[in-house]
C-alpha positions in Angstrom: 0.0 0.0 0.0 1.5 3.2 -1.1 0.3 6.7 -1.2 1.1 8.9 -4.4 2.4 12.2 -3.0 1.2 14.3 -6.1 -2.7 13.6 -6.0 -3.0 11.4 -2.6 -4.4 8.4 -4.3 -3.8 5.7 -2.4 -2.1 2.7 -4.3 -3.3 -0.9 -2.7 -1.4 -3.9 -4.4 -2.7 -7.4 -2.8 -2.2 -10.8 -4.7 -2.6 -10.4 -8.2 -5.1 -7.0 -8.1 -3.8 -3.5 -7.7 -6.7 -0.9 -6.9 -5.9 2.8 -7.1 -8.7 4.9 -4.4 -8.6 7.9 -2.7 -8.2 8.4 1.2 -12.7 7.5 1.8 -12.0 4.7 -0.6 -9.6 3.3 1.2 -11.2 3.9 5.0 -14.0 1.6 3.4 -12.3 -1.2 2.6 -10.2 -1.7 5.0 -13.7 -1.3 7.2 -15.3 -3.7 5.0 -12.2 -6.3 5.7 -12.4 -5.7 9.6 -16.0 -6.0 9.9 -15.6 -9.3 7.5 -13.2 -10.9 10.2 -15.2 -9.9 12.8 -17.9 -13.4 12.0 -17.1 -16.7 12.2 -14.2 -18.7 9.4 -15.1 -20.8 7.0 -14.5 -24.1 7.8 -12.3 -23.6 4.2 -10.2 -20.6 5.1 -8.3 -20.7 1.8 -11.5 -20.9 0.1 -12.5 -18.1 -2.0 -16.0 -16.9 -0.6 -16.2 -13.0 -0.5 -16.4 -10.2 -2.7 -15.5 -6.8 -1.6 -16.3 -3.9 -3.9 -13.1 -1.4 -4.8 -14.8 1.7 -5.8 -13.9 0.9 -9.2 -17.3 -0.2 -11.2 -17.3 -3.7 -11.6 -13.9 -4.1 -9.4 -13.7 -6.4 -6.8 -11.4 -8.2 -4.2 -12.4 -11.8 -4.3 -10.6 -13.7 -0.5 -10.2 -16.3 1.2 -10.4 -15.6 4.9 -6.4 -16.2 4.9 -6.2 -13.2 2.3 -8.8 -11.3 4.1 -6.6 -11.6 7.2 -3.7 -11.2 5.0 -5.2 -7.7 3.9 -6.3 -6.7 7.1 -2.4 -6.8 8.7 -1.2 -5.1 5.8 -3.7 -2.1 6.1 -3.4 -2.1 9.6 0.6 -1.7 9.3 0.0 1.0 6.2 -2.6 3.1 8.2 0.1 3.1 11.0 3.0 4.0 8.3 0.6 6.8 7.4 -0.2 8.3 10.7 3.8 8.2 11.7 4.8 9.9 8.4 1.9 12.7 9.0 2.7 13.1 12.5 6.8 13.7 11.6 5.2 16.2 8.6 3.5 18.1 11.3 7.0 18.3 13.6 9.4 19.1 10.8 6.5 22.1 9.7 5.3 22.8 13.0 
């Protein structure tokens, strides 16, 4: 996950799919994953059984729970990455 510094996009690369949203876009999927993990697994967790829409007509993520979880660590450590780079912006600008 990677933010483009020119028009904020943010840039969200996960198995073979690469989804370009901006910042609301973004909030929504990664709410859509947690609230996904928040039922019961699949007695399959590597079977495909979700589709999460990207913002992008007819675009969607289709996981596994493993990828779901997957997905949800990696936007979890990118929101962090985010909020540390913002809040070292607002120090060096003051």
């Amino acid at each position: 996950i990677a933010t483009c510094e020119t028009c904020g996009h943010y840039h969200v690369a996960f198995g073979t799919a690469m989804v370009v949203m901006d910042k609301k876009g973004f909030q929504e999927i990664a709410r859509q994953v947690s609230d996904l993990l928040q039922g019961t697994p699949p007695a399959h967790t590597t079977t495909k059984y979700t589709a999460l829409p990207t913002g992008c007509r007819q675009s969607y993520l289709v996981l596994s729970w493993q990828e779901a979880t997957a997905l949800h660590e990696l936007i979890e450590s990118a929101a962090t990455e985010m909020t540390t780079r913002s809040l070292i912006h607002l120090l060096e600008n003051g």
